[in-house]
C-alpha positions as CSV (number, residue, x, y, z in Angstrom):
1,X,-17.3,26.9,9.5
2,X,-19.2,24.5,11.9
3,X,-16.6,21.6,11.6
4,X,-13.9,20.9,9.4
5,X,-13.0,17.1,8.9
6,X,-9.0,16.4,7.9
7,X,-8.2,13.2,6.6
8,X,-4.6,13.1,5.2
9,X,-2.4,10.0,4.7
10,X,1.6,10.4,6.1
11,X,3.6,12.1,3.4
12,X,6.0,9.2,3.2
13,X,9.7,9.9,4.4
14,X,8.8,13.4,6.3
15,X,5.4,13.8,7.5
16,X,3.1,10.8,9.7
17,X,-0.5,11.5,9.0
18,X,-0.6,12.2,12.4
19,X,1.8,15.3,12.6
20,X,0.0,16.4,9.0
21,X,-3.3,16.1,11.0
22,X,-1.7,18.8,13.7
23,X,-0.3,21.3,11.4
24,X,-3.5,21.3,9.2
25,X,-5.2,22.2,12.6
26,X,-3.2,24.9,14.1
27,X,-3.2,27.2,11.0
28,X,-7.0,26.5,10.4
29,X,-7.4,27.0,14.1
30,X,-6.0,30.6,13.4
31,X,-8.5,32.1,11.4
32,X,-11.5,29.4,12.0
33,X,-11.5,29.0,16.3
34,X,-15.0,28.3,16.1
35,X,-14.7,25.4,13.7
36,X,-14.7,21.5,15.3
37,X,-11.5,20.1,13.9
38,X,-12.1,16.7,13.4
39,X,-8.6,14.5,12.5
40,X,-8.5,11.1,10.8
41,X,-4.9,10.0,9.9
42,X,-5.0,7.8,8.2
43,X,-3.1,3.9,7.9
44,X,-1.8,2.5,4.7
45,X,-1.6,-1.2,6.4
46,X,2.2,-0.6,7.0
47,X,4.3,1.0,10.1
48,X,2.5,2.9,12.1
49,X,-0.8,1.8,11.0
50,X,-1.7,0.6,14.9
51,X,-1.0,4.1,16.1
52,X,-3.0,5.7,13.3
53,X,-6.1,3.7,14.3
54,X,-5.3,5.0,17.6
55,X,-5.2,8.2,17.3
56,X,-8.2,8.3,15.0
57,X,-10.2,6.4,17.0
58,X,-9.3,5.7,20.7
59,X,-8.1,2.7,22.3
60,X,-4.8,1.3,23.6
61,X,-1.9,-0.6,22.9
62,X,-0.7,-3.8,23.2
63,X,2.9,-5.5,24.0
64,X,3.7,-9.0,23.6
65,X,6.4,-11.3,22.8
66,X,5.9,-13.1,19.0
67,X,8.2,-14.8,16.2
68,X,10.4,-12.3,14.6
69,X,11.1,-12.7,11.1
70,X,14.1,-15.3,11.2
71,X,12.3,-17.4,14.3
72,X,13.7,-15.1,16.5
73,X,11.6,-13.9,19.6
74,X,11.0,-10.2,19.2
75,X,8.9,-7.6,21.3
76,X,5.9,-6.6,19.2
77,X,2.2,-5.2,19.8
78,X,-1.2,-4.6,18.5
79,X,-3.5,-2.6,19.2
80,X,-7.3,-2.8,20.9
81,X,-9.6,0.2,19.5
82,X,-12.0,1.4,21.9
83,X,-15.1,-0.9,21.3
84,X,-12.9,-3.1,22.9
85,X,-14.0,-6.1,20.3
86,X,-11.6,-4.6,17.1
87,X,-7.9,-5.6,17.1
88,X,-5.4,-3.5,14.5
89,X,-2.8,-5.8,13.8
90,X,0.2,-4.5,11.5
91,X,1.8,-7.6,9.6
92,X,5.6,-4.9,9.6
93,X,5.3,-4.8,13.4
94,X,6.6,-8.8,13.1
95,X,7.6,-8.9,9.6
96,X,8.6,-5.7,8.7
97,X,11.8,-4.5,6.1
98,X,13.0,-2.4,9.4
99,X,13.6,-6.2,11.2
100,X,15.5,-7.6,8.5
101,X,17.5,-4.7,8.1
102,X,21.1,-6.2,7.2
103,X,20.3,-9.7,6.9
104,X,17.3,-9.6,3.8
105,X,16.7,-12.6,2.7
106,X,13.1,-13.5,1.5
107,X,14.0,-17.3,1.2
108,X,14.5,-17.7,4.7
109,X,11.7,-14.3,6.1
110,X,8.3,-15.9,7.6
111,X,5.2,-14.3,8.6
112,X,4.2,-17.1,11.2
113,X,4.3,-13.9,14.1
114,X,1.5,-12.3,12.1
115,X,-0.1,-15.3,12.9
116,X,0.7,-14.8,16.9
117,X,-0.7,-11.4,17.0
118,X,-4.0,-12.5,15.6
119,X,-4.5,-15.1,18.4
120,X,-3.3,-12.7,20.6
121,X,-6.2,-10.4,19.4
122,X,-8.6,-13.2,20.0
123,X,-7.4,-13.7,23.2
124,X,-8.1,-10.3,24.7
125,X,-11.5,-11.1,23.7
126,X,-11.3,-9.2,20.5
127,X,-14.2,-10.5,17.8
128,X,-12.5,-8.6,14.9
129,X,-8.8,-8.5,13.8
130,X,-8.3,-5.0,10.9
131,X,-4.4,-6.6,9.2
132,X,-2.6,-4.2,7.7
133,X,-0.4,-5.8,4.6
134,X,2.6,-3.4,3.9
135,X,6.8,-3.2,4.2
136,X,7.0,-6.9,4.7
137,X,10.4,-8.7,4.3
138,X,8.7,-12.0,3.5
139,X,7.4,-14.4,0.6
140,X,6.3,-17.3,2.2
141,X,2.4,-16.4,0.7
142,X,1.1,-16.3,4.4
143,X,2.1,-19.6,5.0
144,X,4.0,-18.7,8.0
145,X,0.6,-16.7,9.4
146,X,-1.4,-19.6,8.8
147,X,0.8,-22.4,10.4
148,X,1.3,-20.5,13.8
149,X,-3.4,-20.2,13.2
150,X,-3.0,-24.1,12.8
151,X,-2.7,-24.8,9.5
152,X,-0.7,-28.1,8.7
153,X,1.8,-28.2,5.9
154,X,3.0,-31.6,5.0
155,X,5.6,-33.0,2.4
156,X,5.3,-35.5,0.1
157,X,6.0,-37.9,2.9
158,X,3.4,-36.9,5.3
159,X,5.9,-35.1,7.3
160,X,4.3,-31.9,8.6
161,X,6.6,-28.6,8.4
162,X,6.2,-24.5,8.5
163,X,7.5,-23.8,4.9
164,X,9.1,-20.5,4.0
165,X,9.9,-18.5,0.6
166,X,12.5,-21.2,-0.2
167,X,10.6,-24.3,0.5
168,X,7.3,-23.8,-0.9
169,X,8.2,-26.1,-3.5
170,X,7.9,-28.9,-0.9
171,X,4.5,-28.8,-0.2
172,X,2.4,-31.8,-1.2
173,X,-0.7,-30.8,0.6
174,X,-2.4,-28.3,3.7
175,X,-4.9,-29.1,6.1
176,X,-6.6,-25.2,7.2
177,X,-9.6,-27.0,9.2
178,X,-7.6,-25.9,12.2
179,X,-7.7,-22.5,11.3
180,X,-11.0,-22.4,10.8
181,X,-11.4,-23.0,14.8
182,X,-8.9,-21.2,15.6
183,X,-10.8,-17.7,13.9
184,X,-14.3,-19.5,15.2
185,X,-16.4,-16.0,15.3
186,X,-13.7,-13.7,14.4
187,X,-14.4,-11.6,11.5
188,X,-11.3,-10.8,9.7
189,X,-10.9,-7.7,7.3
190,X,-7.2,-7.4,5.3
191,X,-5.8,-4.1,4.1
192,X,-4.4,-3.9,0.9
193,X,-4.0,-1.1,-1.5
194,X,-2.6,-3.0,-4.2
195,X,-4.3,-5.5,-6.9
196,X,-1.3,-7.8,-8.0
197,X,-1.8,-11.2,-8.6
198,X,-0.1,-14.0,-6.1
199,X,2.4,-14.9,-9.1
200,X,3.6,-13.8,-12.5
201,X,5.7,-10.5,-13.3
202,X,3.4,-8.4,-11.4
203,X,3.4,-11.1,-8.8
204,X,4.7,-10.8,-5.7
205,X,7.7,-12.1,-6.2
206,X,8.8,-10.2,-9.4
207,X,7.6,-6.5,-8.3
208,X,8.3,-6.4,-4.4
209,X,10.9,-9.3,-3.9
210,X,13.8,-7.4,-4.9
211,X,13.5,-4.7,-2.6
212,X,13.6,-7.3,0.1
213,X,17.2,-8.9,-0.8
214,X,16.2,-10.9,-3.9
215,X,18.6,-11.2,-7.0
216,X,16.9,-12.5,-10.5
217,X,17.8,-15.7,-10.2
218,X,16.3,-15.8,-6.2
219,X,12.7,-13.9,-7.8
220,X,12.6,-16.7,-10.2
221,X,13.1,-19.6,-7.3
222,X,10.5,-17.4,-5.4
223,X,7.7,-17.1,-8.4
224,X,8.2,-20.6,-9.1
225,X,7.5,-21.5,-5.2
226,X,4.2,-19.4,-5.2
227,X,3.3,-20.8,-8.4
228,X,3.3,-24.2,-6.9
229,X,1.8,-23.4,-3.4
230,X,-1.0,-21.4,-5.3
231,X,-1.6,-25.1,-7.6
232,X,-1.3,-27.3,-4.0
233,X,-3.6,-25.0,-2.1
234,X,-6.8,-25.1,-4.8
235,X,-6.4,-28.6,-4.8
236,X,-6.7,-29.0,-1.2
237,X,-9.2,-26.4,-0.9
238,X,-10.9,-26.5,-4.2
239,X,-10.7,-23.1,-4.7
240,X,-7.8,-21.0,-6.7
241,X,-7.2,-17.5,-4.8
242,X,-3.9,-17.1,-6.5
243,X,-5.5,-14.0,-8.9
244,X,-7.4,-12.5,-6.3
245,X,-6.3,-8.6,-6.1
246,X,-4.1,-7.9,-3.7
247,X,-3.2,-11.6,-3.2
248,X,0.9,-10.5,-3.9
249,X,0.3,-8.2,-1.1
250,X,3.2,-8.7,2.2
251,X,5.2,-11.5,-0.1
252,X,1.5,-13.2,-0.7
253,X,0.3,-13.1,2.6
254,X,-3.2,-10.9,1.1
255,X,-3.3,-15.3,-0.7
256,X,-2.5,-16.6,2.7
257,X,-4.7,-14.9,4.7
258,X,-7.8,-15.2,2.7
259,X,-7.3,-18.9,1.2
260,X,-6.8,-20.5,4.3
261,X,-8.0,-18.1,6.5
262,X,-11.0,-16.4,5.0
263,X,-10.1,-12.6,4.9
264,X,-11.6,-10.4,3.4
265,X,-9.4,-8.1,1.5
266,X,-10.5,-4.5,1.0
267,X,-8.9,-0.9,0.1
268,X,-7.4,0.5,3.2
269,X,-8.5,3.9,2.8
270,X,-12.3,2.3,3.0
271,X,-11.4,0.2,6.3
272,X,-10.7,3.5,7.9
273,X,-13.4,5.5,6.8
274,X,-16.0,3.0,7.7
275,X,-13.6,1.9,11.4
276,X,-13.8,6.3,11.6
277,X,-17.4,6.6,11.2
278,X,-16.6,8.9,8.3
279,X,-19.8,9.2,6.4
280,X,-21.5,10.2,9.6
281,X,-19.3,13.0,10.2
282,X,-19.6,14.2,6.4
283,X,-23.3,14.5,7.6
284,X,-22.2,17.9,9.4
285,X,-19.1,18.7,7.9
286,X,-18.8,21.9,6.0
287,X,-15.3,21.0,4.2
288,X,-12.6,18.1,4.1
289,X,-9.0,18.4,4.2
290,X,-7.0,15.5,2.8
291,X,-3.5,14.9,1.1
292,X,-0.5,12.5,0.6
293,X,3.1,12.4,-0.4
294,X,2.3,12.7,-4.3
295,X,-0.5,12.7,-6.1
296,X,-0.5,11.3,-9.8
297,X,-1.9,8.6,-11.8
298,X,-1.7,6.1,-9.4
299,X,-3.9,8.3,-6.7
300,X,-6.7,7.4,-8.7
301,X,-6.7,3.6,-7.8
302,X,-8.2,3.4,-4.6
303,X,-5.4,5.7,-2.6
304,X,-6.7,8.0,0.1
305,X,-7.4,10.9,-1.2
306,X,-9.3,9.6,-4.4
307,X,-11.9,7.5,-1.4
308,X,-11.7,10.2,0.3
309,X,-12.8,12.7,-2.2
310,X,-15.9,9.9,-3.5
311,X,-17.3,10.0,-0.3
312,X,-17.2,13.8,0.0
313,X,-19.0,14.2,-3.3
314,X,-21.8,11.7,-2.5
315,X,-22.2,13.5,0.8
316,X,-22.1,17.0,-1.2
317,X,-19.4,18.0,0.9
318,X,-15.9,19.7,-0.4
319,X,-12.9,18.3,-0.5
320,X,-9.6,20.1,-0.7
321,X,-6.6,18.0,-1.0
322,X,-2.8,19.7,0.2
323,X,0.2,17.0,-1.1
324,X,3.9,17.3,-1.6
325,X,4.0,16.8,-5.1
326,X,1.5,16.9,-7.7
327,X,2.6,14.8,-11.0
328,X,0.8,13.9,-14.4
329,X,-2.6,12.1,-14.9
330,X,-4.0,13.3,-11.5
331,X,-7.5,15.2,-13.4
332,X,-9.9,12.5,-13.4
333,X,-10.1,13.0,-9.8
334,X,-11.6,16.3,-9.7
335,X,-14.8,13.8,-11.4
336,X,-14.5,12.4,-8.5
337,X,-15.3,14.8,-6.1
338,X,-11.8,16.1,-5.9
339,X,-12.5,20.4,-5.5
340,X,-9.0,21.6,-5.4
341,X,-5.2,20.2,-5.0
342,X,-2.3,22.2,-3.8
343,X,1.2,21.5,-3.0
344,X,2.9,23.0,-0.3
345,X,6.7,22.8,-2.1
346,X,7.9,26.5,-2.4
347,X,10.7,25.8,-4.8
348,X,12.2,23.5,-7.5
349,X,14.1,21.3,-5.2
350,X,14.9,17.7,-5.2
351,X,13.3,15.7,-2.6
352,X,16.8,14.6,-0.5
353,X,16.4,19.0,0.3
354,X,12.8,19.6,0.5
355,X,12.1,16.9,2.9
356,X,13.8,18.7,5.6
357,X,11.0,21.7,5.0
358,X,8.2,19.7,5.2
359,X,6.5,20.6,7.9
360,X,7.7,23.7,7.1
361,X,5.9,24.4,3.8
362,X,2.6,22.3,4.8
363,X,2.1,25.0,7.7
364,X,2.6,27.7,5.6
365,X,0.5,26.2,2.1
366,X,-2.4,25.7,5.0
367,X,-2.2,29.3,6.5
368,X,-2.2,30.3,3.0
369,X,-5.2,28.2,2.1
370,X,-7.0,29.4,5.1
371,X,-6.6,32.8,4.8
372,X,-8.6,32.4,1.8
373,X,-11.1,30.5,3.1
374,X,-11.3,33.9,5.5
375,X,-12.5,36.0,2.8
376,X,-15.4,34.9,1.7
């Protein structure tokens, strides 16, 4: 083994991708000492998606002072990869579920902080901002982003405010030609790893609103809000975005950010890969190691270890993936370029139990794995 390449999202709720990236590399260390152990965690676009880029790929952190998510002043960061031009900015470091933590409400939540970190990024000279959509408390469809970039919201009396979730329904017209010089030469690239639509029942509102406070009858007042910013913003702009994919990302901030800012929204697991340089390490890598929480149907829509097996069959290189759970409809990944799954649970055991082994069992599936590998 000349060098082994491990690419593993976080198992969510025990494991960060980091920590899975240094257990995969001590017990592959063991019986390969030879082997350069290459490590990619990998971001999802939500917490801790600064520090992934980080640890992947070199560069430093950033502390500043932005908008919290009830207008509060809160102590937040990006981070500057080591190019010293790309920003990582994570939309949960400002917005995040953790911030609203006893006081959810996704009438009142804004994103206009998001907005803060951007210009921050532009400030420190950075030409490229990589936002990372995920665990928001908001539903103000990026409005709140785009007012702190310049964007003007006005009322049917021409009196400009920043809307939010609840008082979308005011808007009688935007003005994003300040945004536009704002971003002048920045190149701005959006993660999202979901597809749904701004409105509707897999809208934004419907699918990820109640988990941040909503009842029914608030989902409804929030639908019916994006429904009307989504008809008010083609209007102004000429342009409907509202059934983009990925536009219900972060409470419709994926809408936000590329109507009036002109993301561009692509699968996470790609930003990082191309930000990693991964197909140039596939060029002299003899086998991949990937892996998430749980691997099912749902792995197969652009998650990390379905990109991350593509790229490994195109590149002829294998790729074996190690996950916490492995459920139905997974098989059409091994077309992919998927060679081999494994999980590293040892007994039939609920989750509230086996979490606590995690680390645990991944150390030992991996030793197990690699002692294999050894044989041949």
């Amino acid at each position: 083994m000349r060098r082994i390449l491990l690419v593993p999202d976080s198992f969510k709720g025990t494991l960060s991708s980091r920590q899975v990236c240094e257990i995969m590399a001590q017990q592959l260390g063991c019986f390969f000492p030879e082997a350069d152990m290459v490590s990619i965690p990998v971001a999802d676009g939500g917490e801790g998606s600064v520090d992934a880029f980080l640890a992947a790929v070199g560069g430093q952190r950033k502390t500043l002072t932005v908008t919290g998510p009830f207008g509060e002043p809160i102590e937040s960061f990006f981070g500057i990869l080591k190019d010293g031009v790309t920003a990582v900015v994570e939309m949960a470091a400002c917005a995040g579920l953790p911030l609203a933590e006893g006081r959810l409400d996704p009438e009142k939540a804004t994103s206009y902080g998001v907005g803060e970190l951007i210009l921050a990024a532009k400030e420190a000279g950075c030409k490229k901002v990589i936002l990372g959509l995920g665990g928001s408390c908001t539903n103000d469809g990026g409005v709140g982003a785009a007012s702190a970039l310049g964007a003007v919201f006005t009322r049917a009396d021409g009196e400009a405010f920043i809307p939010v979730g609840g008082t979308l329904g005011e808007i009688a017209a935007v003005d994003c030609s300040p945004v536009k010089k704002a971003l002048e030469g920045m190149e701005l690239t959006i993660m999202c790893d979901i597809d749904n639509p701004l409105f509707g029942e897999t809208g934004a509102a419907y699918v990820f609103a109640p988990q941040k406070g909503a009842d029914a009858s608030m989902v409804e007042r929030l639908d019916n809000g994006l429904r009307h910013l989504a008809k008010v913003t083609a209007q102004c702009l000429g342009r409907d975005f509202s059934q983009l994919p990925g536009a219900g990302a972060a409470g419709g901030l994926g809408f936000g950010m590329a109507a009036y800012c002109g993301g561009k929204l692509r699968m996470g697991i790609d930003v990082v890969l191309d930000t990693a340089g991964f197909d140039g390490l596939l060029q002299t890598a003899d086998l991949v190691f990937t892996g998430e929480g749980k691997i099912d149907s749902q792995s197969i829509r652009g998650k990390v270890v379905s990109g991350v097996a593509e790229r490994g069959k195109k590149a002829g290189v294998p790729v074996i993936a190690v996950v916490g759970q492995i459920g139905p409809g997974f098989e059409p990944m091994y077309e992919k370029g998927l060679g081999a799954v494994f999980s590293i649970n040892r007994a039939a055991e609920p989750f509230s139990e086996s979490r606590h082994h995690a680390a645990e069992n991944l150390s030992l599936t991996m030793e197990n794995i690699a002692r294999l590998l050894a044989l041949f």
